[in-house]
C-alpha positions as CSV (number, residue, x, y, z in Angstrom):
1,X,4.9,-12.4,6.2
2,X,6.5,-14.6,3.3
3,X,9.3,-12.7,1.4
4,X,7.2,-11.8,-1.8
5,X,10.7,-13.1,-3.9
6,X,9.3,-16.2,-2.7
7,X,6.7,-15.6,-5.6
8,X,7.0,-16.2,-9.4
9,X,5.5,-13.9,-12.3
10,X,5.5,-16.0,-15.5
11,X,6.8,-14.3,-18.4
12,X,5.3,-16.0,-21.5
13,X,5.9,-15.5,-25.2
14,X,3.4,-15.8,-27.9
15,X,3.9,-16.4,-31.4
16,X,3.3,-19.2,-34.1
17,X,5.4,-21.9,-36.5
18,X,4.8,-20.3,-39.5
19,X,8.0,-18.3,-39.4
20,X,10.4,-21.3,-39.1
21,X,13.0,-22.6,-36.6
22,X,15.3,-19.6,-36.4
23,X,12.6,-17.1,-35.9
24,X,11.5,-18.7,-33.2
25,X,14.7,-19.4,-31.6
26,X,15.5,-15.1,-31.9
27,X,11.7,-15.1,-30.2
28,X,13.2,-17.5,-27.5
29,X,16.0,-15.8,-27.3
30,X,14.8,-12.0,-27.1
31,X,12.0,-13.0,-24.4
32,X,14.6,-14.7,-22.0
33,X,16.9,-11.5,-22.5
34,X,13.5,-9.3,-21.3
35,X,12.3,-11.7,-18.6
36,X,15.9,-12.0,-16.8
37,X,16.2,-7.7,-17.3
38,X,12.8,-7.4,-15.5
39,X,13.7,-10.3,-13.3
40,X,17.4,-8.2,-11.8
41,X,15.6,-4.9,-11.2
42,X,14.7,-3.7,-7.9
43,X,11.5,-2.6,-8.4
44,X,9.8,-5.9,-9.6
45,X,9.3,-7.3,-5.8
46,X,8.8,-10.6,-7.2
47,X,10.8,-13.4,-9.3
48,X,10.2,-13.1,-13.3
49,X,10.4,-16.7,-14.6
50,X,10.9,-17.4,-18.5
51,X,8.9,-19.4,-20.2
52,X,8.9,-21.0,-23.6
53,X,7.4,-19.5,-26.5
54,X,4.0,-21.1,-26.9
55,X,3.2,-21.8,-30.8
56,X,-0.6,-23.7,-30.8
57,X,-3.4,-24.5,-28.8
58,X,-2.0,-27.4,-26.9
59,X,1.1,-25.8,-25.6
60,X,-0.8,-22.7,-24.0
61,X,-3.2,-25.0,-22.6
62,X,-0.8,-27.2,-21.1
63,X,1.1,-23.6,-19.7
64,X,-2.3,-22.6,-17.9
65,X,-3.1,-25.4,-16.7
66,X,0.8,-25.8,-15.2
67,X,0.3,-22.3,-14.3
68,X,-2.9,-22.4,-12.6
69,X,-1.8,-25.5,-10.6
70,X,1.7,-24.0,-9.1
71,X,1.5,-22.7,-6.2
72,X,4.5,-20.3,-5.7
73,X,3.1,-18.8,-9.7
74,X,0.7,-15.7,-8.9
75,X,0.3,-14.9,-12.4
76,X,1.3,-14.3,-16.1
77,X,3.0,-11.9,-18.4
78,X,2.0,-12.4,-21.7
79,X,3.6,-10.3,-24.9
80,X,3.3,-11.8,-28.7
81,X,6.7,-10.8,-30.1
82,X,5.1,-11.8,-33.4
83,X,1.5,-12.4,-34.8
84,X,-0.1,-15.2,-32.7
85,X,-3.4,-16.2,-34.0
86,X,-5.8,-15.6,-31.3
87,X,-8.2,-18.9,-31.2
88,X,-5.1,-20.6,-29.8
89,X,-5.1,-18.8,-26.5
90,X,-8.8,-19.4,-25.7
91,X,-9.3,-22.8,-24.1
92,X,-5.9,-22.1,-21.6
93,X,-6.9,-18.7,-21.2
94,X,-10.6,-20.0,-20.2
95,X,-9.0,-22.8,-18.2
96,X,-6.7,-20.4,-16.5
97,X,-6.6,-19.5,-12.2
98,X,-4.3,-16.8,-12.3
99,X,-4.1,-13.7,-13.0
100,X,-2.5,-12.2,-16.1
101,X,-1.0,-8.8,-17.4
102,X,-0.7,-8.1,-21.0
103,X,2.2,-6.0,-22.1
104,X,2.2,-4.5,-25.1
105,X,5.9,-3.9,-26.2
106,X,8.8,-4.6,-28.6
107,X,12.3,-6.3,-28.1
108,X,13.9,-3.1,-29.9
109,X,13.2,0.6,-28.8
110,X,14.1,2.1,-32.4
111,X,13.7,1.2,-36.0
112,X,16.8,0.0,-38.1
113,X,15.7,2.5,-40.8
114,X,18.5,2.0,-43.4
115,X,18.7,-2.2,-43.1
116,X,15.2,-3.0,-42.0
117,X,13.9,-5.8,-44.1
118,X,11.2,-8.4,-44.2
119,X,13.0,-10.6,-41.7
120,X,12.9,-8.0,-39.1
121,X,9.3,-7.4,-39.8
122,X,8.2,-11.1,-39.4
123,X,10.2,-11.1,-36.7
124,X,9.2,-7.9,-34.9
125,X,5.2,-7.7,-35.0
126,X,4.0,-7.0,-31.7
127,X,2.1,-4.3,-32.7
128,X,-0.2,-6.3,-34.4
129,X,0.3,-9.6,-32.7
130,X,-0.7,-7.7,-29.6
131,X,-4.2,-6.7,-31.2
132,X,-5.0,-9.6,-32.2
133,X,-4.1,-11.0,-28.4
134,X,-6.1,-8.4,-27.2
135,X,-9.0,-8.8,-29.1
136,X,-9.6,-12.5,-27.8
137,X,-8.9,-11.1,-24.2
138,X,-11.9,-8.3,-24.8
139,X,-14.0,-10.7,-26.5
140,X,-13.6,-13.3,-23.8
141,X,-14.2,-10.3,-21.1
142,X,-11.1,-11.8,-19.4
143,X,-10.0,-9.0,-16.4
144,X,-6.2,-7.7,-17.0
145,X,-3.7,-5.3,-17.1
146,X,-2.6,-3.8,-20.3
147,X,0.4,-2.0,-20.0
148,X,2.5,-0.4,-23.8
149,X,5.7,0.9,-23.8
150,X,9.2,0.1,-23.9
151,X,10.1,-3.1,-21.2
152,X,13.3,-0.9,-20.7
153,X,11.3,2.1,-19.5
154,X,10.9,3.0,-16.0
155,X,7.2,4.1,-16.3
156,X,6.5,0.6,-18.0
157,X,8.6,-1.2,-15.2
158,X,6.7,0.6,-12.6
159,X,3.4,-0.4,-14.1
160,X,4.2,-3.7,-14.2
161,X,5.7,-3.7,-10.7
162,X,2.3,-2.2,-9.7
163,X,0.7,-4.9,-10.7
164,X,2.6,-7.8,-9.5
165,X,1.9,-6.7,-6.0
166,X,-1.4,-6.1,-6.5
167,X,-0.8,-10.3,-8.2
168,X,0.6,-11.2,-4.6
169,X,-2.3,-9.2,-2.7
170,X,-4.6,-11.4,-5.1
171,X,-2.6,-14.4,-3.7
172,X,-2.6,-13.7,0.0
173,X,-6.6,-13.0,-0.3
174,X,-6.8,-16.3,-1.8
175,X,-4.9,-18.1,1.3
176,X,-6.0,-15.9,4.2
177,X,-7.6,-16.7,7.3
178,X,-9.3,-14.2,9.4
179,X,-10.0,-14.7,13.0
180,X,-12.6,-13.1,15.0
181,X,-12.6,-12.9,18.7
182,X,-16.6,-12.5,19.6
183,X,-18.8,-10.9,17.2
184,X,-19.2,-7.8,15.2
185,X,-20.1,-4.3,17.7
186,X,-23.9,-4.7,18.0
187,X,-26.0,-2.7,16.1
188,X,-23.4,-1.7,13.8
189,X,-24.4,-1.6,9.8
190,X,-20.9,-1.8,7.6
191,X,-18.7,-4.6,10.0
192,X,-21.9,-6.9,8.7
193,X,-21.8,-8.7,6.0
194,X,-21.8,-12.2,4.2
195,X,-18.7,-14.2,4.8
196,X,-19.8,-16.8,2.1
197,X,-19.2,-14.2,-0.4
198,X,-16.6,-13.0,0.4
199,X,-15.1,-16.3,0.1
200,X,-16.4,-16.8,-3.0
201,X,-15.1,-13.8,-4.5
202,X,-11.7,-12.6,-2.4
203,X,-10.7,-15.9,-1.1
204,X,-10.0,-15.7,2.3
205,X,-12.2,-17.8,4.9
206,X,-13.3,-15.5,8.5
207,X,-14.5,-18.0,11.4
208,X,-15.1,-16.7,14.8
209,X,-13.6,-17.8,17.8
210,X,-14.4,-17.4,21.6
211,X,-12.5,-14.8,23.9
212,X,-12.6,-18.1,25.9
213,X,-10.1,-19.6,23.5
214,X,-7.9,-16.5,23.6
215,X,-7.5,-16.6,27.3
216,X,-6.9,-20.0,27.5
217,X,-4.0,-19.3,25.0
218,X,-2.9,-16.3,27.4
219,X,-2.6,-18.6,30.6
220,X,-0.4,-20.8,28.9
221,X,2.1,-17.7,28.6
222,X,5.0,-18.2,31.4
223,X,5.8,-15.5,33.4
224,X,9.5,-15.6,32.4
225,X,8.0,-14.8,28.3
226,X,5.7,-12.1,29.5
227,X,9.4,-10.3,31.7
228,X,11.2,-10.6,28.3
229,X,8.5,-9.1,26.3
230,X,8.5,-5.8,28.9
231,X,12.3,-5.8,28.8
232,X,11.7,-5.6,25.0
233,X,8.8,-2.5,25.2
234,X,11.1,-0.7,27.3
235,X,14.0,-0.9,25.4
236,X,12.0,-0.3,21.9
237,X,9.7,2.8,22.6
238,X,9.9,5.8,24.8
239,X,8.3,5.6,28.5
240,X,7.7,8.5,30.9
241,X,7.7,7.4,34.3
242,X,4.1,7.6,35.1
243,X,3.6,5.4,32.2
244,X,6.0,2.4,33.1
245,X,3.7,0.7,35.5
246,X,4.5,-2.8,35.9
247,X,1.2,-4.1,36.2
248,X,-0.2,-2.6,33.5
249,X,2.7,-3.7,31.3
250,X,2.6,-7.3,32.8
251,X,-1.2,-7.6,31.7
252,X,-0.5,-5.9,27.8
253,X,2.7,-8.2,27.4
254,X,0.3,-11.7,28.0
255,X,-2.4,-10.4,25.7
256,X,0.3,-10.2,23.3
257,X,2.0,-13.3,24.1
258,X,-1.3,-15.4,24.2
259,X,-2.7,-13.4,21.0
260,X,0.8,-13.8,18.6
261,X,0.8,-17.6,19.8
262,X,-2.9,-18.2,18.7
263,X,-2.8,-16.9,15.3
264,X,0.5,-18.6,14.6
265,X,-0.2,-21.9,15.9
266,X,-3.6,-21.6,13.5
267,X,-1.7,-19.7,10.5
268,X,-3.9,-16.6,10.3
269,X,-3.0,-13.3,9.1
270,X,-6.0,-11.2,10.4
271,X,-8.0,-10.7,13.1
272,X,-10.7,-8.7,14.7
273,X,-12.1,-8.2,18.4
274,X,-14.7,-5.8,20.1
275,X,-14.9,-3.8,23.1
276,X,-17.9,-5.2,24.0
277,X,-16.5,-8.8,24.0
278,X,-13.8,-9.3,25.9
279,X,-14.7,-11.5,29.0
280,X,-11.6,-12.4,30.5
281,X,-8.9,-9.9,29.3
282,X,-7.8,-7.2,31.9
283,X,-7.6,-4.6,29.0
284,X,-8.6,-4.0,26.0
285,X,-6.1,-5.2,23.3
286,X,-3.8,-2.1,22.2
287,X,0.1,-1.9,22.1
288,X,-0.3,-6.2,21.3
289,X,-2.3,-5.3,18.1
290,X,0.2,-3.0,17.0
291,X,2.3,-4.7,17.7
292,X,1.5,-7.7,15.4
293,X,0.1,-5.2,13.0
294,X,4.2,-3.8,12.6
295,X,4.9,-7.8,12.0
296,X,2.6,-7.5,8.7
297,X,-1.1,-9.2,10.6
298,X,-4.5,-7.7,8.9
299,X,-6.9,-6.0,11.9
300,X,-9.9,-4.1,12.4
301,X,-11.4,-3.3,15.5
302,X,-15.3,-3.9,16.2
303,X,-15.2,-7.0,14.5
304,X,-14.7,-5.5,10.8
305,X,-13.8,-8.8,9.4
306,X,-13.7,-7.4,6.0
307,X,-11.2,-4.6,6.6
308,X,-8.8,-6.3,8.6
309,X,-8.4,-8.5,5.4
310,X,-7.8,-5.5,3.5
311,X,-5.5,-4.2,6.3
312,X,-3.4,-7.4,5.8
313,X,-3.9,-7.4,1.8
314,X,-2.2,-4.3,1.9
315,X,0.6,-4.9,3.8
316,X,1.0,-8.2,2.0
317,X,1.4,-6.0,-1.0
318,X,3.6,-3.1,0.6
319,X,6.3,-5.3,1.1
320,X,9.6,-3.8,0.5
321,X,7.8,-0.2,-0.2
322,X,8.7,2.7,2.2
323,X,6.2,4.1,4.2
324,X,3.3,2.1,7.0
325,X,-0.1,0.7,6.5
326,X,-2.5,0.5,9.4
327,X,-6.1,0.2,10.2
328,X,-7.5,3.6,10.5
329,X,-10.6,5.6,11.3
330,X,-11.6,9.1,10.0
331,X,-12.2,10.3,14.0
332,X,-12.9,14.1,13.5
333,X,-12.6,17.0,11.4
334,X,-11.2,20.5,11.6
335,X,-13.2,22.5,9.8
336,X,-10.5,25.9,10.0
337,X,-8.2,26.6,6.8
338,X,-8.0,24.1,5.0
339,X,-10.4,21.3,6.0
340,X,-8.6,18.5,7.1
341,X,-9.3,15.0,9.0
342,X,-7.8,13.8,12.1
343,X,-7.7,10.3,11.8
344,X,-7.2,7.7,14.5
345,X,-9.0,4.8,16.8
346,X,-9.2,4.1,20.6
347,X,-5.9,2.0,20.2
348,X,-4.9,0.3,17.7
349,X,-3.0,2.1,15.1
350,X,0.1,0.3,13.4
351,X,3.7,2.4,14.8
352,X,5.0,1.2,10.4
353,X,3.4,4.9,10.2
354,X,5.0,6.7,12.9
355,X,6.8,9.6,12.2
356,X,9.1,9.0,15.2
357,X,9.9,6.7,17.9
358,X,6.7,6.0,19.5
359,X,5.8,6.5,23.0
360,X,4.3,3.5,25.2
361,X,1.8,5.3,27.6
362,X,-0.7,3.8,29.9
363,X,-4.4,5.8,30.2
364,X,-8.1,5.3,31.2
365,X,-10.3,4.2,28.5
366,X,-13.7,5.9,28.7
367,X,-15.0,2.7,26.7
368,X,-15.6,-1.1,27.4
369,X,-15.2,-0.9,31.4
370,X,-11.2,-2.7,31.2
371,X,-8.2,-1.8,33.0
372,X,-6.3,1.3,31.6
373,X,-4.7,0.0,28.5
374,X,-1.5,0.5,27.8
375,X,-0.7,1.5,23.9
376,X,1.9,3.0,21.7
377,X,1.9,7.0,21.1
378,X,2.9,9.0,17.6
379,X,2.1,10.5,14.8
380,X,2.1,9.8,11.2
381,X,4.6,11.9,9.0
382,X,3.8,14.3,6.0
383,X,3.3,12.8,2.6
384,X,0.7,11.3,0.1
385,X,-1.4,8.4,0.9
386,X,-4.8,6.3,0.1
387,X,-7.0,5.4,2.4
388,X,-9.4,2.5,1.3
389,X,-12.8,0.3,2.2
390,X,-14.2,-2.9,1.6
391,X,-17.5,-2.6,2.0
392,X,-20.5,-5.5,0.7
393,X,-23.4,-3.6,-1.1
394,X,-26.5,-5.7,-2.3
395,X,-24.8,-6.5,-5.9
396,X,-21.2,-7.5,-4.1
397,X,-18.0,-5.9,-3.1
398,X,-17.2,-2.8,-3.7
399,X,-13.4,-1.3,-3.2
400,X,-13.7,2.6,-2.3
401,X,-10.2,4.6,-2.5
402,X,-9.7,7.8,-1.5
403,X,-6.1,9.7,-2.5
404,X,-4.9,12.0,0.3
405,X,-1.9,14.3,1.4
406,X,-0.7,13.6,4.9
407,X,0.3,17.1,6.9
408,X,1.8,17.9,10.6
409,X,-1.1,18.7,13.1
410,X,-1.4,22.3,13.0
411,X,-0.7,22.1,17.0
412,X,0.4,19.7,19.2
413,X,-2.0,17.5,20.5
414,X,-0.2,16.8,23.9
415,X,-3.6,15.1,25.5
416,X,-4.4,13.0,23.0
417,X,-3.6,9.6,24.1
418,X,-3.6,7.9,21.0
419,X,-1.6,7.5,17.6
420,X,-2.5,10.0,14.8
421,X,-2.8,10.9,11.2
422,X,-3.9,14.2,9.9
423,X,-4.4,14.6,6.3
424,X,-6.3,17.0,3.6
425,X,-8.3,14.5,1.1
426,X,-8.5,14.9,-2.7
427,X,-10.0,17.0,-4.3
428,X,-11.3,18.7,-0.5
429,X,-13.0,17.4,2.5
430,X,-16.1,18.9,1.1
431,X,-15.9,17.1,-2.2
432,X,-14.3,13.6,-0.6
433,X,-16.2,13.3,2.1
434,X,-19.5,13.3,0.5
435,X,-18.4,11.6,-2.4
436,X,-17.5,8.8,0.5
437,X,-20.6,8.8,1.7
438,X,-22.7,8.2,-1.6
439,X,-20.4,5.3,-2.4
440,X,-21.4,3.8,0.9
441,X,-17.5,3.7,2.7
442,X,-17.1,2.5,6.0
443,X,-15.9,4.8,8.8
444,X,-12.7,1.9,9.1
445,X,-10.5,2.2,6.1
446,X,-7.1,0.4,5.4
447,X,-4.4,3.7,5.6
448,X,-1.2,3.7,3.3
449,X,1.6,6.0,2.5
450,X,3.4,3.1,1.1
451,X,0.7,1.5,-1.5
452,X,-1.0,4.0,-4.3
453,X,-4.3,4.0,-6.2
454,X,-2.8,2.2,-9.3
455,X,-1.9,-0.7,-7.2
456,X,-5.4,-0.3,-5.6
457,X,-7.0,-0.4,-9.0
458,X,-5.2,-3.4,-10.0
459,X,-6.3,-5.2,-7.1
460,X,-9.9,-4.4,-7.8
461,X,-9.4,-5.5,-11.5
462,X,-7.9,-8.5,-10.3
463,X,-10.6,-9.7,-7.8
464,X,-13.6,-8.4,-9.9
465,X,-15.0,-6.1,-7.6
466,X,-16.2,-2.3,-8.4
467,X,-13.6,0.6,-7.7
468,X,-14.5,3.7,-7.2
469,X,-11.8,6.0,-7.0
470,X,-12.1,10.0,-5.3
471,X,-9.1,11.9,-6.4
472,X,-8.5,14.9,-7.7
473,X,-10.5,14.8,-10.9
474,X,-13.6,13.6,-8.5
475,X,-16.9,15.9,-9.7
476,X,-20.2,14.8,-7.2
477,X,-22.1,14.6,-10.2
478,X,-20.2,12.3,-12.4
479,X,-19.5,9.9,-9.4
480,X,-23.2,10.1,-8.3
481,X,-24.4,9.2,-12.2
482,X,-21.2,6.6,-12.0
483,X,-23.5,5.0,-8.8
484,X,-26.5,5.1,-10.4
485,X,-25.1,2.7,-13.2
C-alpha cells in the first residue's frame, strides 16, 4: 500500500473583501498557523495543505475545480474564519469531486473580555460565518462531516483524523481493482450482485479472471524463488515437525509466488477465489492469502467481490493504527455464559490480528477435494473491534457495522486448525445477531480492532450509501422501523 502521507487534505479558508486588506492578511495568516498545527500532529495520517483564503465566486470555483482535478488531493477542510456569503460557494461546491469536512471552529479558544473590540469581532465570526456555510451545504444536500470545537483539541483532532482516513478509503475505492479467480460459490445469494453499480457508486472496477491465467503465472515461478520463500515461512512462524513437510510447503510457496506476481504486474489490491474453482492449483489458497492480506491486499473467499473491496478499503484506511483487519466469518456460536461468536473461515484469516506468533500447520481439508493446505495458526487478542458488510439490496449499497468486544476463548481450542476470533457483540448476541439479520448482512464481514464505527460512518457518508449501525444503544424495534423507512 501507498504511505497515506503520500495524500493531501486541503485546508481552505472562507471569508469575503469587505473587511479590507489587513483582515484578510490576519485570516491568511491565522489559517496557515491552524493548517501547519494539524499538518505536525501524529494523529492526522495524512498531509494538511494551506490554501488561500477564497473571497468570491470565481476563486472557490477555480479551488474545486484545481481540487477536484489533483490527484494526490482526497478532499477539503473548509472553516469561514469570518462571515462568507454563501451563494459564492455553490457553483465550486456543485462542480466539486472530492470530498469535504466542514469544521466549525475559531482561531482563539477564549474571549479577550477586557480589550475585545469591533476589530476582533469582524475579524473573529466563525460562529456565524459557519451558519451561513452550513446552510448552503444543507440546502444543496451536499454529504460532509461537520465537526465544532476547538482545532487545538484532541477530540476535534481525532474527529477530523477520523475522517481523513475514511477521505483516503474514499480514494482507494475510487482507484481499486478487484480480481476474481472463477466465479462466485454457486448457489450462493449475498457474493451476487451488480458490479456496474458498484462502480458507479464506490469506484472500484471487479473483472474476473481464469484459474487458467493464475497457473500460468505460478509456472513461471523458478524453483530457486519458491526455496527462498520456505526459508522465509520457516524462519517467520512457528512449525512443529509434522507440519514442515516439504512438499506441502513447496506447492503453498508457488501459489503465493504466482498469486503476489499476478496482482502486481496488473496493480490490483483485491481479490477473490472459490473452492469450487480451482482447476490446476494443488491446494487450496491459504497461508499465500494471508499472506498478501498482512501486505495490505482486500480478499474474500467464495468469490465475495464486494467484501474483499471492503477488506482492502479498510486496511487502506488502518494505516498506521494499531491493531489487524482481515476478512472474517461469523463460524459458530457458544451459546453458555455469555453468548459469544467464534469467528473464523476454512483458511484465510489475516496473521495483522494474531495475538501471537502464528503457527504454519499443514491439515486435510474436508472441502474442495485439494491437497492438505498448508495455513497460518492463531488467535486474535482481547479488545474492541467492528465487524462490517457490504452487502447490494434492491435500492443500492448498504454498509452494516456491528461494534464488538474481542475476548480469549474460554478454552483452548487445540484441534482447531484454523486462525480465530472470539468476541461478545453489542448490545448481545441475541440483540446483534438478529438485528444483522433484518438488515440483510452477509455471513463474510470485514474484521477490525484497528478501525472504529466513526471512521465507518464517515466512509458511508462519504460514498452515499445507507449505514446501519448495531451498537450498544441498538433496540429491534427502532432498527426494524429504521428498515422499513
Amino acid at each position: 500500500m501507498k504511505p497515506l502521507k503520500n495524500l493531501e487534505v486541503w485546508f481552505v479558508t472562507g471569508s469575503q473583501d469587505l473587511y479590507g486588506p489587513e483582515t484578510l492578511a490576519q485570516v491568511a495568516a491565522n489559517s496557515k498557523a491552524m493548517a501547519a498545527s494539524l499538518n505536525a500532529d501524529p494523529a492526522l495520517p495524512v498531509q494538511i495543505v494551506w490554501k488561500p483564503t477564497l473571497t468570491t465566486p470565481e476563486e472557490v470555483r477555480a479551488l474545486c475545480r484545481e481540487a477536484s482535478n489533483t490527484p494526490s488531493c482526497i478532499g477539503l477542510v473548509l472553516w469561514m474564519h469570518t462571515f462568507s456569503p454563501a451563494k459564492m460557494w455553490i457553483a465550486g461546491l456543485q462542480s466539486l469531486t472530492k470530498p469535504f469536512l466542514h469544521l466549525h471552529t475559531q482561531f482563539n479558544r477564549e474571549l479577550p473580555w477586557s480589550s475585545i473590540d469591533m476589530d476582533f469581532m469582524n475579524l473573529n465570526q466563525s460562529a456565524h460565518g459557519d451558519r451561513e456555510f452550513g446552510f448552503i451545504t444543507a440546502r444543496l444536500k451536499l454529504r460532509r462531516k461537520v465537526v465544532v470545537g476547538f482545532w487545538k483539541d484532541a477530540a476535534t483532532i481525532a474527529e477530523i483524523a477520523a475522517w481523513t482516513r475514511a477521505a483516503a478509503g474514499w480514494y482507494e475505492s475510487q482507484n481499486l481493482k478487484v480480481a476474481r479467480f472463477g466465479d462466485n460459490m454457486r448457489e450462493v445469494a449475498v457474493t451476487e450482485g451488480n458490479k456496474v453499480s458498484a462502480e458507479a457508486q464506490l469506484g472500484y472496477s471487479v473483472n474476473g479472471y481464469g484459474v487458467g491465467d493464475l497457473v500460468v503465472r505460478m509456472e513461471q515461478v523458478t524453483e530457486a524463488e519458491v526455496s527462498k520463500l520456505i526459508a522465509e515461512y520457516r524462519e517467520a512462524y512457528s512449525i512443529a515437525k509434522q507440519h514442515d513437510r516439504t512438499d506441502s510447503l513447496f506447492v503453498a510457496a508457488k501459489i503465493e509466488l504466482g498469486l503476489r506476481g499476478f496482482l502486481e504486474e496488473g496493480g490490483f489490491g483485491a481479490f477473490t477465489d472459490t473452492f469450487q474453482d480451482l482447476h490446476g492449483i494443488g491446494q487450496l489458497p491459504g497461508i499465500a492469502v494471508q499472506r498478501l492480506m498482512a501486505d495490505g491486499y482486500g480478499f474474500a473467499g467464495e468469490g465475495d467481490w464486494k467484501t474483499a473491496a471492503l477488506v482492502r478499503t479498510m486496511k487502506v484506511m488502518a494505516q498506521g493504527l494499531t491493531g489487524g483487519t482481515s476478512f472474517m466469518e461469523d463460524y459458530t456460536y457458544d451459546f453458555s455464559g455469555t453468548p459469544k461468536v467464534l469467528g473464523s473461515h476454512m483458511l484465510e484469516v489475516c496473521p495483522s490480528i494474531a495475538a501471537d506468533k502464528p503457527s504454519l500447520e499443514v491439515h486435510a481439508l474436508g472441502i474442495g477435494g485439494k491437497a492438505d493446505p498448508v495455513r497460518l495458526v492463531f488467535t486474535a487478542p482481547a479488545g474492541p473491534a467492528v465487524v462490517a458488510s457490504m452487502v447490494e439490496m434492491s435500492a443500492g449499497f448498504r454498509l452494516i457495522v456491528n461494534e464488538v468486544n474481542v475476548i480469549a476463548p474460554d478454552q483452548p481450542l487445540p484441534k482447531l486448525p484454523v486462525a480465530r476470533a472470539v468476541w461478545v457483540p453489542k448490545p448481545s448476541l441475541k440483540v446483534a445477531a438478529a438485528a444483522w439479520i433484518y438488515a440483510g448482512g452477509a455471513h463474510h464481514t470485514a474484521y477490525s480492532q484497528a478501525l472504529n464505527t466513526e471512521m465507518l460512518e464517515d466512509f458511508a457518508e462519504i460514498a452515499g450509501v445507507e449505514l446501519i449501525v448495531i451498537d450498544e444503544d441498538t433496540k429491534l424495534r427502532e432498527l426494524r422501523a429504521q428498515l422499513r423507512r
